[in-house]
C-alpha positions as CSV (number, residue, x, y, z in Angstrom):
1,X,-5.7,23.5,7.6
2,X,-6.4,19.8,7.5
3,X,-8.7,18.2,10.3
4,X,-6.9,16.8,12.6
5,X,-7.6,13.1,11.7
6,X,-5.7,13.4,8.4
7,X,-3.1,13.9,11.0
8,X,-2.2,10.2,11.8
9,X,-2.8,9.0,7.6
10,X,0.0,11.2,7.1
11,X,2.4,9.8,9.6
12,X,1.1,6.1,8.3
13,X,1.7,7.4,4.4
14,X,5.4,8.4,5.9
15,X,6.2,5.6,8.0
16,X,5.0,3.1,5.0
17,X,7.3,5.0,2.0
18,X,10.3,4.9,4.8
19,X,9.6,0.9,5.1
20,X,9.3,0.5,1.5
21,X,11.8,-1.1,-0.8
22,X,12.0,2.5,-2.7
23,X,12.6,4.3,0.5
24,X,15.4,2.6,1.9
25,X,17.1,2.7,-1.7
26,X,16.7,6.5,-1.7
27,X,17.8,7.0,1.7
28,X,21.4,4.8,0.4
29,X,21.6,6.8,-2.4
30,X,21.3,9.8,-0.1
31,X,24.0,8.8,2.1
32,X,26.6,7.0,-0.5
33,X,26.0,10.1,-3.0
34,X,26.8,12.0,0.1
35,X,30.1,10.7,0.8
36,X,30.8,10.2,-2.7
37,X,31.1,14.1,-3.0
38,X,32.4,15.0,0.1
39,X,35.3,12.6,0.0
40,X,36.0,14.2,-3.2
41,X,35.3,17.8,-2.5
42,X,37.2,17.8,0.9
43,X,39.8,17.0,-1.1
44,X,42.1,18.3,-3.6
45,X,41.1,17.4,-6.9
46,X,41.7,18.6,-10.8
47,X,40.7,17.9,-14.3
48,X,37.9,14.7,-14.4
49,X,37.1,14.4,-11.4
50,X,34.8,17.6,-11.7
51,X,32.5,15.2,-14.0
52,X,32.9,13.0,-11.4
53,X,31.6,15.8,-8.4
54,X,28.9,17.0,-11.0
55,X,27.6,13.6,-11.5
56,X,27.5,12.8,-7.7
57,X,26.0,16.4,-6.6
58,X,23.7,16.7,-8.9
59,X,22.0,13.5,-8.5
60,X,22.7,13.7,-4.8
61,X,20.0,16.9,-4.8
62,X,17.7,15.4,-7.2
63,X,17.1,12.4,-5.2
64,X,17.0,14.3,-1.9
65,X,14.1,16.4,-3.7
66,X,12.5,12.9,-5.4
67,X,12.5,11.6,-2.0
68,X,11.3,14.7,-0.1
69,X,8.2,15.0,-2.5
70,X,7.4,11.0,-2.1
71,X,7.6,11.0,1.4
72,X,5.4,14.2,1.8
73,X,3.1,12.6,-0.7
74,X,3.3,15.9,-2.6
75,X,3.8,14.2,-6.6
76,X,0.1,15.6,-7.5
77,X,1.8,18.9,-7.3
78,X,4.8,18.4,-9.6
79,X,3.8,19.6,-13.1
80,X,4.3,17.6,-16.0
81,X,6.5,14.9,-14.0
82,X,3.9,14.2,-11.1
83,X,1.0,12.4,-10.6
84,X,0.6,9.1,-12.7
85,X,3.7,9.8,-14.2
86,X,5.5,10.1,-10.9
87,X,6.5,6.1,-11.2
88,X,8.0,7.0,-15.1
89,X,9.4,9.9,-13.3
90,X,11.5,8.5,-10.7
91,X,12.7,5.4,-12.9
92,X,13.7,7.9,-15.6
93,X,15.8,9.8,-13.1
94,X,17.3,6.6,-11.7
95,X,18.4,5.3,-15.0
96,X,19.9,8.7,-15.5
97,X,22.3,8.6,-12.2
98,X,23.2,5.4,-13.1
99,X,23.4,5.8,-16.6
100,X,26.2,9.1,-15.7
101,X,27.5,7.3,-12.5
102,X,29.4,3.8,-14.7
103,X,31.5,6.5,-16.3
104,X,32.2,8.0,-12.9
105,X,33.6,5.1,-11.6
106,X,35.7,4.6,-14.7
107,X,37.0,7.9,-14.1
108,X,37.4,6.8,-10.0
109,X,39.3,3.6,-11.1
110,X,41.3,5.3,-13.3
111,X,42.2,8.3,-11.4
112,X,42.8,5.3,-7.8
113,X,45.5,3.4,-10.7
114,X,46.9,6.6,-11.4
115,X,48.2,7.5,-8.2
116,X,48.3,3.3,-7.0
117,X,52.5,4.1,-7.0
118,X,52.3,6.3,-3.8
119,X,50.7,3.7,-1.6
120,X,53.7,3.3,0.1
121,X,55.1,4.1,3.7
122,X,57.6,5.5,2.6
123,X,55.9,8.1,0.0
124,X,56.4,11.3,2.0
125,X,54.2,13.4,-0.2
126,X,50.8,14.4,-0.8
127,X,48.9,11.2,-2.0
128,X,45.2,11.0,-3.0
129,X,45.3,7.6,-3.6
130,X,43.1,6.5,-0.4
131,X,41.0,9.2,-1.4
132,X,39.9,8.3,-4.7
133,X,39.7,4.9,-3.7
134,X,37.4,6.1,-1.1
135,X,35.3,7.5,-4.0
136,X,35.5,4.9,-6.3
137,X,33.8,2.9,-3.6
138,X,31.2,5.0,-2.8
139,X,30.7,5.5,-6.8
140,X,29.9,1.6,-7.4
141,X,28.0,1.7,-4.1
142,X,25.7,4.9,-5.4
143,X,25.1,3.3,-8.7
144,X,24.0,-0.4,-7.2
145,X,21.5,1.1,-5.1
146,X,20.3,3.3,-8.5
147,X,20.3,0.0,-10.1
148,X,18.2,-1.4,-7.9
149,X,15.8,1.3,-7.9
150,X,15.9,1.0,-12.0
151,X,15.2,-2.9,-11.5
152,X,12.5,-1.9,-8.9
153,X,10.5,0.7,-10.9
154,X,10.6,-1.5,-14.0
155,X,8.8,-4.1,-12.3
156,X,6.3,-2.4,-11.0
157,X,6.2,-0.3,-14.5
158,X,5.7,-3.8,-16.1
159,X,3.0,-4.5,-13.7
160,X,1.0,-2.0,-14.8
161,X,1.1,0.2,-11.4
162,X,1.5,3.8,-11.1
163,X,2.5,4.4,-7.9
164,X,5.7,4.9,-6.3
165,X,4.7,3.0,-3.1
């Protein structure tokens, strides 16, 4: 058991990756992969949009566990990937999501044309037209904030720093 005044440098280490440019990117990929996958999987949906689903949940938990392990200040433990390679690590991953996320919105956009014909009052039927517009949104949303991470961990890369905060 730590000693009690490790107790406050661990809320400060929290409070400081929650404040940081990183944290607040993580937390909006949290939230837009989040919708991203429960508009779709509320939702009746075939054929590509499962790439679409797997793309969004899988980097949904990915980032939830990259962003529970910074903000717990627990990289030192992650073998292989932690440590001083936990900056490599984490822009690696976000070049990944956002890498896998452009042809998810393709898909999105594609899948929104597709059914652009029942946007109509009068279209008694079942339409998931708002839906996959819905997804397409939160699809470009998801992969700007990866972006941004990507832009943000190669600068610091390029810096010459090691650390995620």
């Amino acid at each position: 058991m730590p000693p009690p005044a490790s107790q406050p440098q661990v809320r400060q280490n929290i409070v400081k990756f929650l404040k940081s440019f990183l944290g607040i990117t993580r937390i909006l990929q949290i939230v837009f992969g989040a919708g991203l996958w429960v508009t779709i999987a509320a939702n009746k949906y075939e054929g590509s949009i499962h790439f679409v689903l797997f793309v969004a949940v899988l980097f949904w938990l990915l980032t939830l566990a990259l962003f529970f392990v910074t903000l717990l200040d627990k990289q030192d433990l992650v073998p292989l990937l932690g440590g001083d390679r936990w900056l490599c690590t984490n822009l690696a991953h976000d070049v990944a999501a956002a890498a896998l996320y452009l042809p998810a919105i393709g898909v999105m956009i594609y899948k929104t044309d597709r059914n652009s014909y029942c946007n109509l009052e009068q279209y008694k039927h079942l339409c998931l037209y708002k839906v996959y517009l819905t997804a397409a949104v939160f699809a470009c949303l998801c992969c700007v904030a990866y972006l941004m991470s990507v832009i943000y961990d190669a600068c610091r890369k390029c810096r010459g720093e090691q650390t995620v905060i």
